[in-house]
C-alpha positions in Angstrom: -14.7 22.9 0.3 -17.3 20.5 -0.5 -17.3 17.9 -4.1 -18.2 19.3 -7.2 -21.4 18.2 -8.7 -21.4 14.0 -9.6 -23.4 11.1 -10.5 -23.8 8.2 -8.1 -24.0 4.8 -9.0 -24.5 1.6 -6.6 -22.5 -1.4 -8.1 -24.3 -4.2 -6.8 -22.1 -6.5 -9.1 -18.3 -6.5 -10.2 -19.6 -6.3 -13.7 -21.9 -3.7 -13.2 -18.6 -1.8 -11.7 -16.3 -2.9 -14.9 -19.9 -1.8 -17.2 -19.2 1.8 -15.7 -15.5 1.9 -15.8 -16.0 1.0 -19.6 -18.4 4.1 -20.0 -17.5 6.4 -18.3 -13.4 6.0 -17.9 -11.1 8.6 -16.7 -14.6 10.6 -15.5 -15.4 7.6 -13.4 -13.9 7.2 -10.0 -14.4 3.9 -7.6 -15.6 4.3 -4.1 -14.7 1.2 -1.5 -14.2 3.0 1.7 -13.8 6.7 0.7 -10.8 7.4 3.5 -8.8 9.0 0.6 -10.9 9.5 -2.1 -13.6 11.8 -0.1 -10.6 14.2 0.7 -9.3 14.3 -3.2 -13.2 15.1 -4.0 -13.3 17.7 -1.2 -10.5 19.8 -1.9 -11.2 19.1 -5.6 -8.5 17.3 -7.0 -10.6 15.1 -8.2 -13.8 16.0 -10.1 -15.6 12.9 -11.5 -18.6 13.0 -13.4 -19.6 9.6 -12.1 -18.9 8.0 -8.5 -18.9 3.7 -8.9 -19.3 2.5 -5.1 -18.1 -1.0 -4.8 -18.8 -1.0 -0.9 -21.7 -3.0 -1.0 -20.6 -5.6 -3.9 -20.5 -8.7 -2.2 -18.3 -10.8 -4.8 -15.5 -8.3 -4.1 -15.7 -7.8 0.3 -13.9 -11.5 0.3 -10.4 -11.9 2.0 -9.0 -15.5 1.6 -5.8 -18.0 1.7 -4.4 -19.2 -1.3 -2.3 -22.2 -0.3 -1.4 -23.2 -3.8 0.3 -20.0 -4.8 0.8 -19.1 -1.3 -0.8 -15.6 -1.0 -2.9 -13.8 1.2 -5.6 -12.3 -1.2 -7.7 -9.3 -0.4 -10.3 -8.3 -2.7 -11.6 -4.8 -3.8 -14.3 -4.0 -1.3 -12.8 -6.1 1.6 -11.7 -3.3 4.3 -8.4 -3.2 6.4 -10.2 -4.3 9.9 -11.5 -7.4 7.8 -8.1 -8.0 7.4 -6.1 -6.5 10.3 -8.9 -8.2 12.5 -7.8 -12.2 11.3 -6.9 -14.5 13.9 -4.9 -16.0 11.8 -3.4 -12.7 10.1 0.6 -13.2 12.4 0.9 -16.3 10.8 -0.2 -15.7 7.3 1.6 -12.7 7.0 3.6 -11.2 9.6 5.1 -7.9 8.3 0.9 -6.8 7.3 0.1 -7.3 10.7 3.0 -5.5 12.0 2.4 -2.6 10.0 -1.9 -2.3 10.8 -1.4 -0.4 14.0 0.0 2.6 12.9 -2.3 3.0 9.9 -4.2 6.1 11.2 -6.4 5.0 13.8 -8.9 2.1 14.4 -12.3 4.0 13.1 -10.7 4.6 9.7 -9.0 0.9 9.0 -12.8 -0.2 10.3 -14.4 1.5 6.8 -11.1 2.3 4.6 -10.1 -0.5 2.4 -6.8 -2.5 1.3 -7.2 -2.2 -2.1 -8.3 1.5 -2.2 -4.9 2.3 -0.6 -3.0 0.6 -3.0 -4.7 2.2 -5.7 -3.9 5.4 -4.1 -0.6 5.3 -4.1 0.3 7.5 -1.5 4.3 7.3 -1.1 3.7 7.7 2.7 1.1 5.1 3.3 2.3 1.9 5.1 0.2 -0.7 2.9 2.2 0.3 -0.5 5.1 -0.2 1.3 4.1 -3.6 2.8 3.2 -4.6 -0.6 6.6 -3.7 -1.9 8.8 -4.7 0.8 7.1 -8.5 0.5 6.7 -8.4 -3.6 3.2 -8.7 -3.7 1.0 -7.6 -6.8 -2.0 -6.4 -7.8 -5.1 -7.7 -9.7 -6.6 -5.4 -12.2 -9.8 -6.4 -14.9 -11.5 -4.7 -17.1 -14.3 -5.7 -18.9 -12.3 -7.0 -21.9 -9.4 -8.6 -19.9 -7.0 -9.4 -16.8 -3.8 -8.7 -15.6 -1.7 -8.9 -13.2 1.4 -6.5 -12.0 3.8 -6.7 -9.1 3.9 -4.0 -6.8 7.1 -2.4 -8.5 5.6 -2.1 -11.4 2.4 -1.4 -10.1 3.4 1.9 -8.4 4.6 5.1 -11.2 5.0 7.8 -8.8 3.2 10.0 -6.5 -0.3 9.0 -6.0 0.3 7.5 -9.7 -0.4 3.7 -11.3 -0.5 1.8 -13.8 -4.1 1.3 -13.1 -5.9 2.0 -17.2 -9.2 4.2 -16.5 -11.3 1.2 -17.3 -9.7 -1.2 -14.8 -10.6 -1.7 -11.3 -8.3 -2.9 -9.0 -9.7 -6.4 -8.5 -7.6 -7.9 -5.1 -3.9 -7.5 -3.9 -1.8 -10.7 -3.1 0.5 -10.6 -0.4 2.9 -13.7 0.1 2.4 -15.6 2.9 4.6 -15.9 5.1 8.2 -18.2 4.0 10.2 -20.3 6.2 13.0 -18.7 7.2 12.1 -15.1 7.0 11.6 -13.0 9.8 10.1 -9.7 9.8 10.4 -5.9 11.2 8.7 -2.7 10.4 9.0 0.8 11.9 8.1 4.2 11.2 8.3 8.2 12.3 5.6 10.2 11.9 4.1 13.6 13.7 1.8 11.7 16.0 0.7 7.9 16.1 -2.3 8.0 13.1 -0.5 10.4 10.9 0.9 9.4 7.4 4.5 8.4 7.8 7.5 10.9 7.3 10.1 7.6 6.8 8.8 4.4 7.3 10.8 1.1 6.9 10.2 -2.7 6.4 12.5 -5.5 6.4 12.5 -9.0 5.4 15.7 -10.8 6.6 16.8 -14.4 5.9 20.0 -16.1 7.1 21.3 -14.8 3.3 19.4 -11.8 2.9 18.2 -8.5 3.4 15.4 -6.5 1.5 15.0 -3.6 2.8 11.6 -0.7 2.2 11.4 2.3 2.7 8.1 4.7 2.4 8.1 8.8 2.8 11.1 9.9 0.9 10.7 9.3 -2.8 7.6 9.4 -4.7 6.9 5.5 -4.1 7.9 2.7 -1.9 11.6 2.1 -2.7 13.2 -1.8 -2.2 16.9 -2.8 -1.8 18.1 -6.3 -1.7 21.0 -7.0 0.2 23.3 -10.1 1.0 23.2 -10.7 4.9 25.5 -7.1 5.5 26.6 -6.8 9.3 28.5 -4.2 11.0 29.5 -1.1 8.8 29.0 -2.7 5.9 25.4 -2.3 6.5 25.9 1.2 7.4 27.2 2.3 4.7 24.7 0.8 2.5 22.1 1.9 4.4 24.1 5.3 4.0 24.3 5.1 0.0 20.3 4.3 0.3 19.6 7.1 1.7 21.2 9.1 -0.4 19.5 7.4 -3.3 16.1 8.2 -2.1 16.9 11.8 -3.0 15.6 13.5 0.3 13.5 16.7 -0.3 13.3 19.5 2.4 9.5 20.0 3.3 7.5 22.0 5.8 7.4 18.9 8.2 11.1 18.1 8.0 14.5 18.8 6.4 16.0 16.5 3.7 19.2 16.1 5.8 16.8 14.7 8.6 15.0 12.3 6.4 17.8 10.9 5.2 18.9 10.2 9.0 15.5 8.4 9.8 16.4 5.9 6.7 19.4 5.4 8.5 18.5 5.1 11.7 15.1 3.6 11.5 16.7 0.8 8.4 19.7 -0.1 11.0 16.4 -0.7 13.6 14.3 -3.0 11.9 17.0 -4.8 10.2 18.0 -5.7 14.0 14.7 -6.3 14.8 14.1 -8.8 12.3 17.7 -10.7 12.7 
């Protein structure tokens, strides 16, 4: 299938994008990279009168440290190999560059974007999930005002946000990276490149464990844990799984899913001991 009929406009500003978003609303859609959005257009989920690319606004392709509130910031039009692709990117924030290589392949993180992933919301997609599992947030503005949500409250549901038509998603903050926290992430999928049937992140102190997981529910789900060993981490691991509230689908069975939070939870809690 090809788009249905749609206006184009160039935003060569982030004003000129928040002008159009104030317009045109839910009948306006943004365009940064276009590795999720062209396939909604496609098959027609998604028929918007107007089309605001952001691709080419320089104020928003910016990715930068902020030491004071220690976050790594990525704005709106700044793309995952801009990111993935930073010398520095193990030390600012380990579990984000752990998690880059299985996001599809290398031509796709070269043009998709950070921030159009978050706004997408896909339950499957390893950025939410990184987000989540480190308690980052997300930047929106509109032309009358600011905000800023964390990831928890960020994410509603299946490729649903909190995201108001008007409002762009501005940047996402992820924390850099703490002393004392160490780091895993793993996930199952079909092939390497596909979206992730279970994927799971951990952040683990000497007192703690938070725990994500991605692919079950309809959003990234986090757990916070005192340092559990043995079977007391089974068994919460056991009860989370459970929680999640597994769905049979054509890829996989419920009961298997549920077996992957297990399994693949128990792994990178290890991992990141």
């Amino acid at each position: 299938m090809k788009p249905a009929p749609f206006d184009y406009l160039r935003a060569m500003t982030a004003q000129d994008a928040l002008d159009a978003l104030a317009q045109y609303g839910e009948d306006a859609r943004v365009l940064a990279g276009g590795q999720s959005l062209m396939a909604v257009l496609n098959m027609r989920l998604a028929q918007p009168k107007v089309l605001v690319d952001i691709s080419r606004t320089a104020e928003l392709d910016a990715v930068r440290v902020d030491q004071q509130a220690r976050h790594l910031v990525v704005n709106a039009a700044a793309t995952q190999g801009s990111v993935e692709w930073r010398s520095t990117l193990t030390d600012e924030a380990p579990l984000l560059a752990m998690a880059f290589p299985h996001i599809s392949h290398f031509q796709i993180r070269n043009r998709g974007t950070v921030c159009g992933s978050i706004a997408h919301a896909d339950p499957s997609a390893e950025l939410p999930l990184v987000l989540a599992a480190l308690g980052g947030d997300v930047m929106l503005r509109s032309r009358k005002r600011r905000r800023t949500l964390a990831a928890q409250d960020f994410f509603q549901g299946m490729l649903m946000t909190a995201r108001e038509p008007d409002e762009l998603v501005e940047a996402v903050r992820f924390p850099l990276r703490k002393e004392g926290e160490r780091y895993a992430f793993a996930e199952f999928s079909a092939r390497h490149g596909d979206f992730a049937i279970v994927a799971c992140a951990a952040v683990v102190t000497d007192e703690s464990i938070r725990i994500a997981v991605g692919g079950v529910a309809d959003r990234p789900v986090t757990e916070q844990w005192p340092r559990l060993r043995g079977d007391d981490l089974r068994g919460a691991l056991n009860d989370l799984s459970w929680k999640l509230n597994a769905q049979d689908d054509a890829h996989i069975s419920a009961k298997y899913r549920r077996n992957l939070v297990r399994q693949l939870g128990w792994r990178v809690i290890e991992e990141a001991k």
